[in-house]
C-alpha positions in Angstrom: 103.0 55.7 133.2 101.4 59.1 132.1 103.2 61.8 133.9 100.8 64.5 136.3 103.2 67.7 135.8 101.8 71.2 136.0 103.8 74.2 133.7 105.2 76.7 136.0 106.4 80.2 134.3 107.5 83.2 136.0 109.1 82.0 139.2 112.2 83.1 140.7 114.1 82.4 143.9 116.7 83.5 145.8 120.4 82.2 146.4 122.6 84.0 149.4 126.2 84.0 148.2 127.6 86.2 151.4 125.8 85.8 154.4 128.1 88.9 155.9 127.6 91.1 153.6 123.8 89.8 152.7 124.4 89.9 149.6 122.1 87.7 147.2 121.4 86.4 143.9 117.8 86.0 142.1 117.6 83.6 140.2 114.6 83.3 137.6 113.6 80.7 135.3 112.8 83.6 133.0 114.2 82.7 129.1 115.8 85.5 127.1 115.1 85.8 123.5 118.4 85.0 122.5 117.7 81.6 124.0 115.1 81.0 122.0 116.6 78.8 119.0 114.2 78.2 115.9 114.4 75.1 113.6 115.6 77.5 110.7 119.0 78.5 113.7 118.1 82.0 113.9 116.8 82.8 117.5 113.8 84.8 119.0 115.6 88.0 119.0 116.8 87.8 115.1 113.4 87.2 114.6 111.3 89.2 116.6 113.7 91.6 118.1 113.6 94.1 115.7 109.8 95.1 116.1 109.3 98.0 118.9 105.5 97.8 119.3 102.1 96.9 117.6 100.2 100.6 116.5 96.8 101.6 115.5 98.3 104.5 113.7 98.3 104.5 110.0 100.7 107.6 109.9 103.3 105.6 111.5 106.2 105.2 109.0 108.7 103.1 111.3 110.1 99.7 110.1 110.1 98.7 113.4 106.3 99.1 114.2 103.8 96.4 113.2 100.3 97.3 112.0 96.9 96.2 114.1 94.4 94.5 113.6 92.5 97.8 113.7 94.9 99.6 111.6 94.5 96.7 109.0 90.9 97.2 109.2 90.4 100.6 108.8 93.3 100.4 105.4 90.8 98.1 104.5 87.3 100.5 105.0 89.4 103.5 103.3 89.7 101.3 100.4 85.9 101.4 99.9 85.7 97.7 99.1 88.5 97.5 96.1 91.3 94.8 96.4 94.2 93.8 94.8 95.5 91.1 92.4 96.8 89.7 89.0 95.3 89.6 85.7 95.2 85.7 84.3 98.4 87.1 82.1 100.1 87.9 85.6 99.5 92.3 84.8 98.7 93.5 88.4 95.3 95.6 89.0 92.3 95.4 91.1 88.9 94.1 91.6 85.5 95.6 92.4 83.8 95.5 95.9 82.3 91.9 95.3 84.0 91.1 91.9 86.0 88.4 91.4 88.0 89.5 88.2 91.1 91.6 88.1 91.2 94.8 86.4 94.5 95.4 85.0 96.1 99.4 86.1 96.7 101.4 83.3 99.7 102.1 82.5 99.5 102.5 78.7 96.3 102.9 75.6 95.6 100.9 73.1 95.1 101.4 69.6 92.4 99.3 67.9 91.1 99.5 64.6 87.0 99.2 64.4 84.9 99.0 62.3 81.0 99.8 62.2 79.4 98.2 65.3 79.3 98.8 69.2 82.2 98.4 71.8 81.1 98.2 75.1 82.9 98.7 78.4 84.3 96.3 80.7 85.4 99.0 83.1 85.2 102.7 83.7 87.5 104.7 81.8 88.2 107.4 79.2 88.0 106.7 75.5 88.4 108.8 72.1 87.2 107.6 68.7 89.0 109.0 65.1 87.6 108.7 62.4 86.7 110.0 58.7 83.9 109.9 56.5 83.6 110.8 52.6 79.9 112.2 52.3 77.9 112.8 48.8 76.8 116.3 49.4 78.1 119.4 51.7 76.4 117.9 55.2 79.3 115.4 55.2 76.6 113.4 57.3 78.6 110.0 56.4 79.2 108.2 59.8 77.0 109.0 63.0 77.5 107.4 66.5 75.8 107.0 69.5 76.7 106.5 73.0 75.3 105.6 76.4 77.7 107.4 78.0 79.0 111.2 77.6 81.2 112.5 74.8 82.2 115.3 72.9 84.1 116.7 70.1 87.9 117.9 70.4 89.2 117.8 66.7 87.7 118.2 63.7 89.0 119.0 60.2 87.4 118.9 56.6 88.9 118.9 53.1 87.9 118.0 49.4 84.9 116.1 50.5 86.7 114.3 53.8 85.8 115.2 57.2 87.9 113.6 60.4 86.6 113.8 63.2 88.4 113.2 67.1 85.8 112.1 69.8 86.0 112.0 73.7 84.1 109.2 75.6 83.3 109.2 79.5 82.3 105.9 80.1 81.2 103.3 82.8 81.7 99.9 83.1 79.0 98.7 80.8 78.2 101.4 78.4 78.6 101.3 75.0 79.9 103.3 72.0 78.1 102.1 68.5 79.3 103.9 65.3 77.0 103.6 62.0 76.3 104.5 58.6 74.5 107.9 58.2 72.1 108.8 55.7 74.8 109.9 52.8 77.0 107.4 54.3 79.1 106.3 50.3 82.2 104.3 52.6 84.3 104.6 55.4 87.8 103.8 56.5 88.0 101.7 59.7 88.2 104.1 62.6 90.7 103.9 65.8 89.5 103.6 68.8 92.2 104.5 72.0 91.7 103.4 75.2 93.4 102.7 78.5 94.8 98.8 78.1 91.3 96.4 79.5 88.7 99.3 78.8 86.9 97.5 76.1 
C-alpha cells in the first residue's frame, strides 16, 4: 500500500523538564553536519566544513572561499576566448577562441635545418633565420627571402667571398617565410631556422 507522507524540515518543539523552575528544553529535528555520514565514511562537515562562503571576488586568495558562478564567468571573459588543454603528445598549451587544437607553451626553440622553400606558421610567434651564401661577384646577392610577415636584420658578417646573415621574423599564425636562389646564387649551405617549439 503506497504510503501518503509529507517531508517536514525545520520544526522544533518544546519539552519542560522543571515545571518550578520553568525551565525547558527545545528540541529540533534540525541535523548537524557531523551527522551527516557519506558512503566514502567521511561526514558533511569533513567535506564541506572547511568552506566559509561562496565570493564574486576574484582578488580573494582564501582556501576557504569558493568561486561563483559570476567570478567563473568573468575569469572566463578576461581570458578573451583562449582555453586550456593538452597537445596529442600530452605537452600542455592552449587553444584559440573557437579552435579546437592545442597549442603547446613555449618553453624552449627549436633548431631546424631548411633548406630552399617556404615555412609557414601555425601560430603567432617569433622566428630568426641564419644562413650563408657564397656569391660570384662583390654583391654577394646569393640567397634572397621573402616574407609575409615583418623582419629584419641583427647579424651580419662577410669574409673571402662568404656572407652570413642572422634574420628576425614577426609572424602570425599563417604567414610564411620562403628563402630562394638569387641571381649570382653558385650554392648554399642549408640554413637554420629557430623558433619557439609548434611555431612552424
Amino acid at each position: 500500500m503506497a504510503v501518503n507522507e509529507t517531508i517536514v524540515t525545520g520544526r522544533k518543539f518544546r519539552k519542560c523538564i522543571d515545571a518550578a523552575t520553568k525551565a525547558w528544553q527545545r528540541i529540533s529535528f534540525w541535523t548537524k553536519s557531523s551527522d551527516v555520514e557519506f558512503e566514502d565514511g567521511k561526514n558533511a562537515e569533513t567535506k564541506l566544513g572547511a568552506i566559509d562562503g561562496i565570493t564574486d571576488s576574484l582578488e580573494n586568495t582564501s582556501s576557504r572561499m569558493a568561486a561563483s558562478a559570476k567570478a567563473v564567468s568573468t575569469l572566463n571573459n578576461n581570458l578573451g576566448g583562449y582555453s586550456f588543454g593538452e597537445t596529442a603528445d600530452g605537452k600542455p598549451g592552449y587553444r584559440k577562441p573557437g579552435a579546437d587544437t592545442v597549442i603547446p607553451f613555449s618553453s624552449a626553440y627549436t633548431y631546424k635545418t631548411v633548406n630552399l622553400g617556404t615555412y609557414k606558421a601555425i601560430r603567432d610567434g617569433v622566428a630568426y633565420l641564419f644562413f650563408w651564401s657564397y656569391a660570384s661577384t662583390g654583391t654577394y646577392d646569393g640567397i634572397i627571402f621573402t616574407t609575409t610577415g615583418s623582419s629584419k636584420r641583427i647579424g651580419y658578417q662577410s669574409y673571402n667571398g662568404q656572407q652570413s646573415f642572422l634574420y628576425q621574423f614577426n609572424l602570425k599564425s599563417g604567414q610564411t617565410i620562403t628563402t630562394k636562389a638569387g641571381p649570382e646564387y653558385i650554392n648554399s649551405s642549408a640554413g637554420t631556422l629557430i623558433y619557439p617549439d609548434g611555431m612552424f
